[in-house]
N, C-alpha and C positions, 0 to 999 in steps of 0.2 A: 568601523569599516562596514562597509551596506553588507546586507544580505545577498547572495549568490542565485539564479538560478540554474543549476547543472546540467549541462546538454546533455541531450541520452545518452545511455551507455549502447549504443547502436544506432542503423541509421533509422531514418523517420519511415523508407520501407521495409527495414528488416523484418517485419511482424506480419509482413500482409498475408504472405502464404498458407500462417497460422490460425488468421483471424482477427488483426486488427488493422486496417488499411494506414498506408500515407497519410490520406488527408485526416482519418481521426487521430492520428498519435501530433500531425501538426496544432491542430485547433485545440488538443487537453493539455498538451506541453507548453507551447507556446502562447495561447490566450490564458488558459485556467491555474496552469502551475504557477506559469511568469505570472502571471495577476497578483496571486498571491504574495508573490516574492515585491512587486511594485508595493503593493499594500503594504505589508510588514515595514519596506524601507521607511517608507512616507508615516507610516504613525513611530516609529522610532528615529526618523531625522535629527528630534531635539533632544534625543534621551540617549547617552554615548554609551553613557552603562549598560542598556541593553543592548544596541549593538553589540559590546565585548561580548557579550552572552553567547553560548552557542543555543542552537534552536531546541535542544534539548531541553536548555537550562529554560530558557522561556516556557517552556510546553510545561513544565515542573513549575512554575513560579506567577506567571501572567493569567491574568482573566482579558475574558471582550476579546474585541479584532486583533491587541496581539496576541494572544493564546491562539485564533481561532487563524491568523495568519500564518504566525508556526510553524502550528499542528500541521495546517496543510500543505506547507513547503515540504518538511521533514515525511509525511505521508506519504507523499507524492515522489518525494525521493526514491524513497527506499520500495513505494509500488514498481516504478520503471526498474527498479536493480532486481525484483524479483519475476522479471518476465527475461524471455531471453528464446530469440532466431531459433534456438535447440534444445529450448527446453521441450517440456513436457512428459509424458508416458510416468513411471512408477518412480517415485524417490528412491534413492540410495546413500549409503552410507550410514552415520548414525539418528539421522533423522527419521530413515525406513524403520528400522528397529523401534524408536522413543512411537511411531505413529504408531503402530503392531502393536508395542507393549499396552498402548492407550485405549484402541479401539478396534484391536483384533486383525484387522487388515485394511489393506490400502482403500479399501471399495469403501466401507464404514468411514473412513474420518474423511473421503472424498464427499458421499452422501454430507454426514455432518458439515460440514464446511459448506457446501454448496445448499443445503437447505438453509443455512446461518445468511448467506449471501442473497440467495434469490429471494426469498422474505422477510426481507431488513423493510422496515416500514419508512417509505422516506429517501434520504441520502445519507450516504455512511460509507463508512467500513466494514469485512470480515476482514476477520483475522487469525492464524494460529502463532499461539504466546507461551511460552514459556514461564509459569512461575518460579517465587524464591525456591521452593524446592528440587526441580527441575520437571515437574508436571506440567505437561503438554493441557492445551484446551482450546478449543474454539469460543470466538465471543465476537459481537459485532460493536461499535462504537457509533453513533446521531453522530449529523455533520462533520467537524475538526477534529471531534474525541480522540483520542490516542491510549492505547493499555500503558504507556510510560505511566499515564499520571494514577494508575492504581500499582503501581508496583510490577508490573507484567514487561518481560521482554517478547516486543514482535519479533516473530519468525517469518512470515508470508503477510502478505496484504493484498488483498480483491477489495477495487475502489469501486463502491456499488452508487455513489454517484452519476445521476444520466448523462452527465456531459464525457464519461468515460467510455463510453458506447453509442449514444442517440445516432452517433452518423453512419455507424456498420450493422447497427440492427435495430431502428429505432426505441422503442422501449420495451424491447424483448428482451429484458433481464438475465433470464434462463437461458436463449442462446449465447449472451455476452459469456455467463458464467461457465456454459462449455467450454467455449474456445478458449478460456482463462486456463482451461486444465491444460492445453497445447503447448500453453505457455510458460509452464511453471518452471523457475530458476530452481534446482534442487541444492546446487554448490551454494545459492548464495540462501538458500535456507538452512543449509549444515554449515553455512560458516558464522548465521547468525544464531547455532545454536550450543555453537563453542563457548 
């Protein structure tokens, strides 16, 4: 069965008030996500077995364009599930505490995260992951990378990719990564840390 691209989990202006317009949530979902997802189909057309695969299971197993197709469908996923119309201001729940416990307070793993992001050399990923032990960390990922294929579960993702911003603050990075803090889903950070 083909790969999927998933409508937002809101609408295409839900975010503008925050900091991410209509027309940019149109052009990164709809050209760059779907792109992806068009890609992925098209080099796995002939090969059913990866099909059955979930994108995980490829992200774990594939090298080249489908690793790198994916990575970025499942990235991209899980970016748009971690932004949200109400997110933002200070985490809560057990995620508040695992950051506290890591890095003192919310200001510190904010900085960390955000310097991880705004000086990622390139296109990429930040991310905060979870290890096998249940140790919190920051790490950025080049292009498709994903922390699955070391062993790391994502918690949060900042697509520090240009095409995730060019059109709301052209390549002001640092402005993007503000308005990312407006943004941040906390639910769906404590439920990806269950």
């Amino acid at each position: 069965m083909p790969f999927v691209c998933p409508p937002l989990p809101y609408a295409y202006d839900a975010l503008k008030a925050k900091g991410l317009s209509e027309e940019c949530l149109k052009f990164h979902h709809d050209k760059h996500h779907a792109g992806y997802v068009t890609k992925l189909n098209a080099l796995t057309a002939d090969k059913p077995e990866l099909q059955a695969k979930s994108l995980e299971e490829l992200i774990k197993t594939q090298k080249g364009g489908i690793f790198n197709c994916a990575a970025q469908t499942w990235n991209h996923t899980f970016y748009w599930n971690g932004l949200s119309a109400t997110g933002g201001g200070e985490p809560t729940g057990a995620i508040k505490a695992k950051i506290e416990a890591k890095w003192g307070s919310f200001d510190k793993f904010k900085d960390a995260f955000t310097n991880t992001a705004v000086n990622h050399f390139g296109s990429g990923w930040a991310w905060l992951v979870k290890n096998s032990t249940g140790e919190l960390n920051v790490v950025d990922t080049h292009d498709a990378a994903n922390p699955i294929t070391d062993g790391l579960t994502p918690l949060l993702a900042c697509d520090v990719w240009e095409h995730a911003y060019y059109i709301d603050y052209k390549n002001d990075r640092a402005a993007y990564v503000k308005a990312f803090w407006n943004l941040v889903n906390w639910d769906f950070v404590n439920k990806n840390l269950e």
